[in-house]
DOLUMLUM-644013 format. One record per residue: residue in three letters; x, y, z of N, C-alpha, C, O in turn. Coordinates in steps of 0.2 Angstrom, whole numbers, plus 5000, padded with zeros to 4 digits. Example, Ala and Ser with C-alpha at 12.3 -4.5 7.8 and 13.67 -1.06 7.14 Angstrom:
<atoms>
ATOM residuo nxx nyy nzz caxx cayy cazz cxx cyy czz oxx oyy ozz
ATOM Ala 5066 4972 5039 5062 4978 5039 5066 4984 5039 5071 4983 5042
ATOM Ser 5064 4989 5035 5068 4995 5036 5064 5000 5039 5067 5006 5040
</atoms>
This chain:
<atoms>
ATOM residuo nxx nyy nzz caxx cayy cazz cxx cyy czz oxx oyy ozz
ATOM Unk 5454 5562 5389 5454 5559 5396 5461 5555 5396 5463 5551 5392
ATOM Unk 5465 5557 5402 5471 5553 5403 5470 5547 5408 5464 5546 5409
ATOM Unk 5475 5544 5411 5474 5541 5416 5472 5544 5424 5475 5549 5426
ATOM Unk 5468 5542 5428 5466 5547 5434 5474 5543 5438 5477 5537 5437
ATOM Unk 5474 5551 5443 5481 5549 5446 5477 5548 5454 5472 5550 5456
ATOM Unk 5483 5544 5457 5480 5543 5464 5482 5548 5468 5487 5551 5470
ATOM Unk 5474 5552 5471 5476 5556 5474 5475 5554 5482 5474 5558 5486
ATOM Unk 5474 5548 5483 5470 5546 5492 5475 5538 5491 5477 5536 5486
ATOM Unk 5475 5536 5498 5481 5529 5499 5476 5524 5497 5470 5524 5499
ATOM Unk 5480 5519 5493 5474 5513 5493 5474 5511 5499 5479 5512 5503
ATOM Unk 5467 5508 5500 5464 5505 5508 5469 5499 5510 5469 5498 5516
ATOM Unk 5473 5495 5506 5476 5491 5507 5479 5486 5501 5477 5483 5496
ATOM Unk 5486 5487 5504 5492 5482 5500 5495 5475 5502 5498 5474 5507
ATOM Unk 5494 5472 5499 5498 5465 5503 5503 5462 5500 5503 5460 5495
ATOM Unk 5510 5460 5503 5514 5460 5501 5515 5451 5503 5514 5449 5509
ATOM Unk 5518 5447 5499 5518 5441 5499 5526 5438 5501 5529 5440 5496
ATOM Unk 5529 5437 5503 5538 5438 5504 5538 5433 5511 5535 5433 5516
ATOM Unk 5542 5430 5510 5545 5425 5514 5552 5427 5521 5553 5425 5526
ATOM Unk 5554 5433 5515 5561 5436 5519 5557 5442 5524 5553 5446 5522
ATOM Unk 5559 5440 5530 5553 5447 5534 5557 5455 5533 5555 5460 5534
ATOM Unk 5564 5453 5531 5568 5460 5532 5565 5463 5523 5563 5469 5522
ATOM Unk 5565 5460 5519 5557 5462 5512 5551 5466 5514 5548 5471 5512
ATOM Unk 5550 5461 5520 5540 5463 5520 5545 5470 5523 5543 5474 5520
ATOM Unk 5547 5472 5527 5550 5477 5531 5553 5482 5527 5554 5488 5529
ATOM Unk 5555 5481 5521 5558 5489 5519 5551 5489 5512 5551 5495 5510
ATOM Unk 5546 5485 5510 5541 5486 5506 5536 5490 5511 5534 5495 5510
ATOM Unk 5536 5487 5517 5531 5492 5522 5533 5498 5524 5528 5502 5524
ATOM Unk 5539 5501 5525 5542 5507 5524 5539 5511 5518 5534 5516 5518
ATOM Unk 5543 5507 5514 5541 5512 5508 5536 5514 5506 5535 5520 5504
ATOM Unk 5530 5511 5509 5522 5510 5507 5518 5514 5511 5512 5515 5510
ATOM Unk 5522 5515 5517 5516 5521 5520 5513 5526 5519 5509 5528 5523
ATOM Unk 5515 5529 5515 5513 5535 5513 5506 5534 5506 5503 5538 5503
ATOM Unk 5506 5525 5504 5503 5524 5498 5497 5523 5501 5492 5526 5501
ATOM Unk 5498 5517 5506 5493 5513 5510 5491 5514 5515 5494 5516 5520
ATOM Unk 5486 5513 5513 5481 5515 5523 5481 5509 5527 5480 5509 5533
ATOM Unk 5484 5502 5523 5487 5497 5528 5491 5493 5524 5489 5493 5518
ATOM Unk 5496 5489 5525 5499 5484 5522 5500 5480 5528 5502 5480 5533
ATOM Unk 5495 5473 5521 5497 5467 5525 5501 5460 5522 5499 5457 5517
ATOM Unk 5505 5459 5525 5512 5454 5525 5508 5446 5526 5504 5444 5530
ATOM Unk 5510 5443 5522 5511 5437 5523 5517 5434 5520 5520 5435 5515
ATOM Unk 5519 5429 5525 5527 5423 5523 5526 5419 5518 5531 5416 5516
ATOM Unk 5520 5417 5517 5520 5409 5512 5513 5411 5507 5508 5416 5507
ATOM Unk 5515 5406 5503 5508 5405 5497 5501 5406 5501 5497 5411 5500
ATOM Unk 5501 5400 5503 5495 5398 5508 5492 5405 5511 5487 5407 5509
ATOM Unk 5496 5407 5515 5495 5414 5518 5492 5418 5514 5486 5419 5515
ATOM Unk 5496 5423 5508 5494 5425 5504 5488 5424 5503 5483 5428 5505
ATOM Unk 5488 5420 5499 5481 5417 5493 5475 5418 5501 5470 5422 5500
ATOM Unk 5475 5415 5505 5469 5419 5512 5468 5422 5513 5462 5424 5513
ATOM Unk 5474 5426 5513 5474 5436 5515 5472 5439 5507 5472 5446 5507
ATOM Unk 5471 5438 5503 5469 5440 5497 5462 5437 5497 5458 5442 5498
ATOM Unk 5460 5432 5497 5453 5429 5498 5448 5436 5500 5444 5440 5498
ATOM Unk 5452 5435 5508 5446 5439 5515 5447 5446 5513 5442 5450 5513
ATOM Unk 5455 5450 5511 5454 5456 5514 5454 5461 5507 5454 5467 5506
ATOM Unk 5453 5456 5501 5453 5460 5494 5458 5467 5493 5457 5472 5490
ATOM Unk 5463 5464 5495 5469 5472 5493 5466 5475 5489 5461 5474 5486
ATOM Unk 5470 5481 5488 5470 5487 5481 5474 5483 5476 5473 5483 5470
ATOM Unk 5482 5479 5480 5485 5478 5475 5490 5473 5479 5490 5473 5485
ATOM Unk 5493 5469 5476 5498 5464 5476 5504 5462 5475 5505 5460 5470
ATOM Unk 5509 5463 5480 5514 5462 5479 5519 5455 5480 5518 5451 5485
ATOM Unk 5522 5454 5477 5523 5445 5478 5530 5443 5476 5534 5446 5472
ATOM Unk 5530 5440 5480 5539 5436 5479 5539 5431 5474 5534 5427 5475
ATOM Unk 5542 5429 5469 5540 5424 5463 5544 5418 5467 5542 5412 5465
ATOM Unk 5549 5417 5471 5551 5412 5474 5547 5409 5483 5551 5412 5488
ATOM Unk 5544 5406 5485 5541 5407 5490 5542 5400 5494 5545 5396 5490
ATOM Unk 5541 5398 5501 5545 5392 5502 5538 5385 5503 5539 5380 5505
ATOM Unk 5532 5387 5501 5527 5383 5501 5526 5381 5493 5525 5376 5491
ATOM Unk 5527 5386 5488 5526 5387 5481 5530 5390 5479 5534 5393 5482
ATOM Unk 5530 5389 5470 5534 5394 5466 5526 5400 5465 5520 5398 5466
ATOM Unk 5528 5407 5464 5526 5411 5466 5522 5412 5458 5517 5415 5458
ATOM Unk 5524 5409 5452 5522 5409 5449 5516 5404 5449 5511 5407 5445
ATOM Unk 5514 5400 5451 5508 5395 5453 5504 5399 5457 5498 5397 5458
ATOM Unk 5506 5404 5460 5501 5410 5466 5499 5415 5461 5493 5416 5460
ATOM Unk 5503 5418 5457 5499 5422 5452 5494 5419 5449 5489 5421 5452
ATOM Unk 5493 5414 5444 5488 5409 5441 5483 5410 5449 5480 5415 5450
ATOM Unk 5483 5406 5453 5479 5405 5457 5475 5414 5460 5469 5415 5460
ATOM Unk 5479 5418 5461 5477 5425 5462 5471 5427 5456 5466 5430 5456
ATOM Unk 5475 5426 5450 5470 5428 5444 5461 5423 5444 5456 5424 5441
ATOM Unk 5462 5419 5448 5457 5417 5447 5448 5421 5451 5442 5420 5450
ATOM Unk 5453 5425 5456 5447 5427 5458 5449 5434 5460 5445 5437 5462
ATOM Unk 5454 5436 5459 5454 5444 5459 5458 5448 5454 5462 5444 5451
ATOM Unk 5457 5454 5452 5456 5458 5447 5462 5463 5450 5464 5468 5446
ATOM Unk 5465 5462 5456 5469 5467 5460 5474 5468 5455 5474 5463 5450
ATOM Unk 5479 5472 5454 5487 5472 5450 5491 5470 5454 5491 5473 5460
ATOM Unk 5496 5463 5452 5501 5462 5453 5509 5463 5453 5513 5461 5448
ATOM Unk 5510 5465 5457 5517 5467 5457 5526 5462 5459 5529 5463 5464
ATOM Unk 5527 5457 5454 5530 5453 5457 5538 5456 5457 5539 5461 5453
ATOM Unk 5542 5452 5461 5548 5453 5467 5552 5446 5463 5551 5440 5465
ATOM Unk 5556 5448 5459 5560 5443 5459 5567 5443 5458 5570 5449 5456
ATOM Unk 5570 5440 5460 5579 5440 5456 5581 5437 5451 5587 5436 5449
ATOM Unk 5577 5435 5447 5579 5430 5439 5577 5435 5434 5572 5438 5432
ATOM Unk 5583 5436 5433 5584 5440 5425 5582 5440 5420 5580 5444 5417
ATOM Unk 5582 5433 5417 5577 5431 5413 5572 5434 5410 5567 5436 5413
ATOM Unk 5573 5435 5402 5567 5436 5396 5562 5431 5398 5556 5433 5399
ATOM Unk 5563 5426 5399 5559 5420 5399 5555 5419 5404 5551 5415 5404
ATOM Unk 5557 5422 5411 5554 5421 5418 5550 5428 5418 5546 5428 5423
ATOM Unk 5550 5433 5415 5548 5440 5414 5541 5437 5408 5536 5440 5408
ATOM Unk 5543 5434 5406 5536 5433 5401 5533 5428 5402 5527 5427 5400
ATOM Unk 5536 5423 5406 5531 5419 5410 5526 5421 5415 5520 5419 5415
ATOM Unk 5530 5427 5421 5525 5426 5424 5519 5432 5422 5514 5433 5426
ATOM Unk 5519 5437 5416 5516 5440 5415 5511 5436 5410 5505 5438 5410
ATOM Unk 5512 5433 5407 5507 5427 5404 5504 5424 5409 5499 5420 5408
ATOM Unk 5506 5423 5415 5502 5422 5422 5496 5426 5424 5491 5424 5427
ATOM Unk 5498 5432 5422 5494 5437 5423 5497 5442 5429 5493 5445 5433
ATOM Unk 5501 5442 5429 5508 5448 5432 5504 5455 5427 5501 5455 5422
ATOM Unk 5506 5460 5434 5504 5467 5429 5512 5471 5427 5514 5475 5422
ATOM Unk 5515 5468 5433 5522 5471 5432 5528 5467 5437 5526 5464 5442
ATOM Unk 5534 5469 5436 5539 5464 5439 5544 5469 5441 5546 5474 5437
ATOM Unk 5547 5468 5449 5553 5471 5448 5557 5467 5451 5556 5462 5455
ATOM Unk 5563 5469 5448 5569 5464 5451 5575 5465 5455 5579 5469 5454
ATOM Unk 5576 5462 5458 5578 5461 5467 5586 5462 5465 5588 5459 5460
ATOM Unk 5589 5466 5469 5588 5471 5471 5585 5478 5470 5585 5480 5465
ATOM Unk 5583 5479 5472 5579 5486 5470 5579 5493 5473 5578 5492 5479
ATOM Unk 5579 5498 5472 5578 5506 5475 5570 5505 5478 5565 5502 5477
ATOM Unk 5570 5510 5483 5565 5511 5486 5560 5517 5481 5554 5517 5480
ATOM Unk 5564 5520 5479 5559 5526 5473 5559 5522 5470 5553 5521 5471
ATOM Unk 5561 5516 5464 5559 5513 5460 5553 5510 5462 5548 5512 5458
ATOM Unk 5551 5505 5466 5548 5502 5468 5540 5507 5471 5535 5505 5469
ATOM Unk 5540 5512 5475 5537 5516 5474 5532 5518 5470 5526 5519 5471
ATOM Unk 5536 5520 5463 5533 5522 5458 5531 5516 5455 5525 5516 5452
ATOM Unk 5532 5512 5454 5530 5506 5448 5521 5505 5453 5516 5504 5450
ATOM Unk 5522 5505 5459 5517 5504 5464 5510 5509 5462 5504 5508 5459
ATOM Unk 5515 5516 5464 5509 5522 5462 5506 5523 5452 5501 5526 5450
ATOM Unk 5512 5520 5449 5509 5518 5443 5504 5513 5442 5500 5515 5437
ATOM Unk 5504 5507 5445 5500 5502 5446 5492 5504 5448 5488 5505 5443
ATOM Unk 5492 5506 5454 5486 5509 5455 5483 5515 5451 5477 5515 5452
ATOM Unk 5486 5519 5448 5482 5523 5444 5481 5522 5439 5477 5526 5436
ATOM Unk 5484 5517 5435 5480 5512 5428 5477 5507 5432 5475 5504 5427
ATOM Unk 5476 5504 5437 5470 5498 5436 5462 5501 5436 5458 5497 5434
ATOM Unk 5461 5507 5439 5454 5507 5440 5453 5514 5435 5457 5519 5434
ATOM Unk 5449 5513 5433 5443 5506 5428 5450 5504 5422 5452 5508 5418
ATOM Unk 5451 5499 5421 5456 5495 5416 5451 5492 5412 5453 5491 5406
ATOM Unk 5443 5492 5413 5443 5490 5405 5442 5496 5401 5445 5501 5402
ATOM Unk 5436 5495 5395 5434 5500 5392 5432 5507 5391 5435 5512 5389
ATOM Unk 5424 5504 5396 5420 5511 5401 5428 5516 5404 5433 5514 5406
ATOM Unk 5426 5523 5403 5431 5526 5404 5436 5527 5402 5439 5531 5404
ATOM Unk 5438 5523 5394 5442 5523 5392 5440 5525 5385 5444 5522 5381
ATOM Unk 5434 5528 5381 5429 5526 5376 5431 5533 5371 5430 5534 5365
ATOM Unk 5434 5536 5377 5436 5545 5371 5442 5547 5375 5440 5549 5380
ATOM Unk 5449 5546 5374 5454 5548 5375 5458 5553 5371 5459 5552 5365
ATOM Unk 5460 5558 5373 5463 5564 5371 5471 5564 5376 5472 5565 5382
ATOM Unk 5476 5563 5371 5483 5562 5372 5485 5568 5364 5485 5567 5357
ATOM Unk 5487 5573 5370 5490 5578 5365 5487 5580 5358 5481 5582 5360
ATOM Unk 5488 5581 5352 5484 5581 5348 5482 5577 5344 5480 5577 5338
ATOM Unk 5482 5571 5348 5478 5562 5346 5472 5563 5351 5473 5565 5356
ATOM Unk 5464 5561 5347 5459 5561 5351 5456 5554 5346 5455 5553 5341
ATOM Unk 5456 5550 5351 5454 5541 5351 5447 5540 5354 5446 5539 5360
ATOM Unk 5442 5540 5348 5434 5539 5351 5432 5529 5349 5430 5527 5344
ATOM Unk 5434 5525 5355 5432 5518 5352 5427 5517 5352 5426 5511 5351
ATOM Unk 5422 5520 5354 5415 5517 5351 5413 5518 5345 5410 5514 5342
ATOM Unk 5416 5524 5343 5414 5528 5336 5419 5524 5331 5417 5523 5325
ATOM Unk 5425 5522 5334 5428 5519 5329 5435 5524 5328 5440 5521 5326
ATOM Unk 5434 5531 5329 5438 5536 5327 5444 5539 5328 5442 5544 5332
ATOM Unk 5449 5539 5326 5456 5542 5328 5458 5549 5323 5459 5548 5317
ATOM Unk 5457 5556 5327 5461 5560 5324 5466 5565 5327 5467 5567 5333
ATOM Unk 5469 5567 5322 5475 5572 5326 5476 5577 5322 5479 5577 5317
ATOM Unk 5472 5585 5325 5473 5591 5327 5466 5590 5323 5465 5596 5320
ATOM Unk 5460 5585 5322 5454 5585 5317 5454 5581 5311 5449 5579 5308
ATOM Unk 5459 5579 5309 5461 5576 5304 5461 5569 5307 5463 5566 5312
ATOM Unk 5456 5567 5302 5454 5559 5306 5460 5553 5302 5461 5553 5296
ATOM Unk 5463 5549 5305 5468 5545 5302 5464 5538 5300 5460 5538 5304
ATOM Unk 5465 5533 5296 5460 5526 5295 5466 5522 5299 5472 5522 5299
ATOM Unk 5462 5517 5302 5465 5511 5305 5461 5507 5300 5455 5508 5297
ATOM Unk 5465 5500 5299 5461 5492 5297 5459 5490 5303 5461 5492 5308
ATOM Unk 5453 5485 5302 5453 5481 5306 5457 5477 5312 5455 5476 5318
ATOM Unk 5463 5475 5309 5468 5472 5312 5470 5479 5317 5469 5478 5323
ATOM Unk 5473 5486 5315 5473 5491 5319 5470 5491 5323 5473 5488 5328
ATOM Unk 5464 5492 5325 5459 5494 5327 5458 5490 5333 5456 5493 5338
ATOM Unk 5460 5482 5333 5458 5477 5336 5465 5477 5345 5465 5476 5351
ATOM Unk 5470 5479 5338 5477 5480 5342 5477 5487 5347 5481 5489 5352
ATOM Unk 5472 5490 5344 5472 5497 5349 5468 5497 5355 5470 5500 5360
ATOM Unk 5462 5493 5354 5458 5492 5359 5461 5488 5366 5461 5489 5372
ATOM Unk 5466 5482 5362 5469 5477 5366 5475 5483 5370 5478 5481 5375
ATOM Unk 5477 5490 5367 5483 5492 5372 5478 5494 5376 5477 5491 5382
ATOM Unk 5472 5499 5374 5469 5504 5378 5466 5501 5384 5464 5503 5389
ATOM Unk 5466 5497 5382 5462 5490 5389 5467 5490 5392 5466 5491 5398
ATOM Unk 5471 5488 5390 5475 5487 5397 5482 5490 5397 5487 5487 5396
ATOM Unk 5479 5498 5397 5486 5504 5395 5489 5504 5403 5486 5503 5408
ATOM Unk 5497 5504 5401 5501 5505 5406 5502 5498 5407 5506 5499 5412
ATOM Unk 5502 5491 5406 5504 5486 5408 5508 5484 5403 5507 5487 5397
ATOM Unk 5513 5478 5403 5516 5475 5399 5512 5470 5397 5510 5467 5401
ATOM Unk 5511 5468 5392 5508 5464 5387 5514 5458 5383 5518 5461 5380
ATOM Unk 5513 5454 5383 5518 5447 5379 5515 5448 5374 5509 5450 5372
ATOM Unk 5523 5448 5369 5518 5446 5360 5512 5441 5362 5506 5443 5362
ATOM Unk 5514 5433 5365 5508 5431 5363 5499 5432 5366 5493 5431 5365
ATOM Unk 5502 5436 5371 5494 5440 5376 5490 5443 5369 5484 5443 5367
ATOM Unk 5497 5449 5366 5493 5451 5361 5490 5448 5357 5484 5448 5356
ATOM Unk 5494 5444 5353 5492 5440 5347 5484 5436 5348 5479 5437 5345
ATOM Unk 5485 5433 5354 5480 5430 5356 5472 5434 5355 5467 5433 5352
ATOM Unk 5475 5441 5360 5468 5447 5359 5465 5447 5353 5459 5445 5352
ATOM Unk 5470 5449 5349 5469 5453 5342 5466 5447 5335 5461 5448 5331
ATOM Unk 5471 5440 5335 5469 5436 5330 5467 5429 5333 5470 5424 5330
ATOM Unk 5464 5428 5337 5461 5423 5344 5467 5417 5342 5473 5418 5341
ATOM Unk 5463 5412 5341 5468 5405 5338 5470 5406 5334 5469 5400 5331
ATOM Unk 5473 5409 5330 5476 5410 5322 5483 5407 5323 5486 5409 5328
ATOM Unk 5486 5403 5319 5493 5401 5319 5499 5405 5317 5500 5405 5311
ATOM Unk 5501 5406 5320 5508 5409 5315 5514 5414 5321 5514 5415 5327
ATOM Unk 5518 5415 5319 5523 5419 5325 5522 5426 5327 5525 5430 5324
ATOM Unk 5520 5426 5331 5515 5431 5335 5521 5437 5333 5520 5441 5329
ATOM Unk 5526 5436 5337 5530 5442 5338 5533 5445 5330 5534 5451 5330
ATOM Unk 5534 5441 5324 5534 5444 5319 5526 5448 5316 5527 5453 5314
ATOM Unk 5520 5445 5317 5515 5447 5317 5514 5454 5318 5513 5459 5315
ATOM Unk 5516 5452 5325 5517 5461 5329 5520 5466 5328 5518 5472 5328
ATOM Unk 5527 5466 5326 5534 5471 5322 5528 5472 5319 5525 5477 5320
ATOM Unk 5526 5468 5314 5523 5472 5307 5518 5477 5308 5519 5483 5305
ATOM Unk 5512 5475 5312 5507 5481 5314 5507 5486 5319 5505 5492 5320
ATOM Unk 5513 5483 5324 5514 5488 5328 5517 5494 5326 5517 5500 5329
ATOM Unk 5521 5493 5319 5523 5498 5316 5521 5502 5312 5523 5508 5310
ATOM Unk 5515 5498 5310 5511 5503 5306 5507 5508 5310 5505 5514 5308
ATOM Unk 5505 5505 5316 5502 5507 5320 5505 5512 5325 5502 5515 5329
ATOM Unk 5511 5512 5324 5516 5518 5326 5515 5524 5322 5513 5530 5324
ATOM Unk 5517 5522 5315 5518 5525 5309 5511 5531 5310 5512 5537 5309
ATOM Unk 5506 5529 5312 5501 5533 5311 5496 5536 5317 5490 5538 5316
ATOM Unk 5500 5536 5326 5497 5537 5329 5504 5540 5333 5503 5544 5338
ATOM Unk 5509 5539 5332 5516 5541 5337 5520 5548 5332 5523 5549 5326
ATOM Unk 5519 5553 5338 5521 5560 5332 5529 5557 5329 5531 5557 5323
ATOM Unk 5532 5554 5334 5540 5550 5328 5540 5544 5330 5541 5541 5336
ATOM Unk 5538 5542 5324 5538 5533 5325 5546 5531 5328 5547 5525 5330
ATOM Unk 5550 5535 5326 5556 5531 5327 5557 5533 5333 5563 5532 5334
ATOM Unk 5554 5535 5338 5554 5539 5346 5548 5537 5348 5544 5542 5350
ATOM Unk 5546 5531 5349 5538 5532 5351 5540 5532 5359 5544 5530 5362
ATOM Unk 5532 5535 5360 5531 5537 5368 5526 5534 5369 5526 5533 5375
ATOM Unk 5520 5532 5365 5514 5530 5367 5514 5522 5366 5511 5518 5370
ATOM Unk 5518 5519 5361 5518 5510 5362 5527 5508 5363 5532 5507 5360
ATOM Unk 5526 5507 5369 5534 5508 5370 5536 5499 5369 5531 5495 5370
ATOM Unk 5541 5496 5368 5544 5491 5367 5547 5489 5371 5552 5493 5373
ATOM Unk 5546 5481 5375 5547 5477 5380 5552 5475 5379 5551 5470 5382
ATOM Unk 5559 5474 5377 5564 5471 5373 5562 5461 5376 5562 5459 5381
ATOM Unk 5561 5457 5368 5561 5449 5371 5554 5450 5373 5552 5445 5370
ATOM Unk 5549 5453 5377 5543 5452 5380 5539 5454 5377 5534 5451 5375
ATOM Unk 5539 5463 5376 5531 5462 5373 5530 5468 5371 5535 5470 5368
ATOM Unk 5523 5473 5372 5522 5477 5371 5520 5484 5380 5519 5481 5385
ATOM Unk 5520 5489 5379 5516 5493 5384 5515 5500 5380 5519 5504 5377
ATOM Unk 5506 5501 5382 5504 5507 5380 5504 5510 5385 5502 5508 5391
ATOM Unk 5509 5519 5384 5507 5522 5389 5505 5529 5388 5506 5532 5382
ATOM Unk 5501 5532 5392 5494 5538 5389 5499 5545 5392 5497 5551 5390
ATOM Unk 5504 5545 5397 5508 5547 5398 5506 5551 5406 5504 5548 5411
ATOM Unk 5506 5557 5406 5506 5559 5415 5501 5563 5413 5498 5566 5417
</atoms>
């Protein structure tokens, strides 16, 4: 099973942006995805038109003139599940793993192409539904077939062993495959409160976990590397 791809427009996008000439080349872009896109200028706004009208998905300006856009994510995750897509112009390692430790599904940064923005969209939507488990429980990626209820990983029939720690770090990709993941989201997942430096933690199993699941570890396609931020598993097309 791969990722299901979007074949119908979601019902509705909302896009967050203060700049109306934003909400106007995102609406453009978007009609072909959406069967409606709704615009708001401020936090306030936002966070209501997400309440009442439950988008498909989220787009957000991380600078906003009511709030920092980062305090709207927190507040979005608190009761919706939608994927957010935030709109920023800060380059920063450290503002890119902030707001996805917010609970951000992905970020693009301003300036931006109209096809880029597009796809990260249609990519969005076709990994959020179903993001958890259910659905996710027998996965076949080329001559890798991943059974997680049974526990079992083989390729071409030949079953490979995971440890526990493997094991724990694969569920935490396959869960939430195609987003970007912070060392510490992982670390969190996989070893709850355990102390120690997440991001060395990770090099070491991410690579063993290469070593025995990516046809060339030294070319992976399935756990690709965030530079500074983190991790993303991807199941491919």
């Amino acid at each position: 099973m791969r990722s299901a791809s979007v074949n119908r427009p979601a019902a509705a996008i909302l896009v967050v942006d203060d700049e109306p000439q934003i909400r106007r080349v995102v609406r453009n872009a978007l009609e072909d995805i959406a069967e409606r896109v709704l615009e708001a200028p401020s936090a306030a706004a936002g966070l209501d038109l997400a309440a009442s009208a439950e988008p498909t998905l989220i787009i957000l300006d991380l600078t906003l003139p009511d709030r920092e856009g980062l305090d709207v994510c927190r507040d979005l995750r608190a009761f919706t599940s939608a994927p957010i897509l935030v709109l920023s112009a800060r380059h920063a390692d450290r503002d890119k793993v902030a707001l996805l430790d917010a609970g951000a599904d992905d970020y693009l940064v301003k300036p931006f192409s109209t096809a880029e923005l597009q796809a990260r969209v249609r990519a969005l939507l076709r990994r959020s539904a179903p993001r958890a488990e259910e659905g996710m429980e027998h996965v076949v990626i080329g001559e890798l077939e991943i059974h997680l209820a049974r526990r079992t990983v083989r390729r071409r029939g030949v079953e490979i062993h995971l440890t526990p720690t493997e094991w724990g770090l694969l569920r935490a990709f396959l869960t939430h495959r195609g987003r970007t993941l912070t060392h510490q989201q992982l670390f969190d997942a996989v070893w709850g409160q355990s102390e120690g430096d997440a991001q060395q933690y990770l090099r070491v199993y991410v690579g063993q976990l290469r070593r025995k699941l990516e046809a060339d570890p030294v070319r992976p396609t399935l756990i690709r590397t965030e530079p500074a931020v983190g991790y993303r598993f991807e199941l491919g097309e």
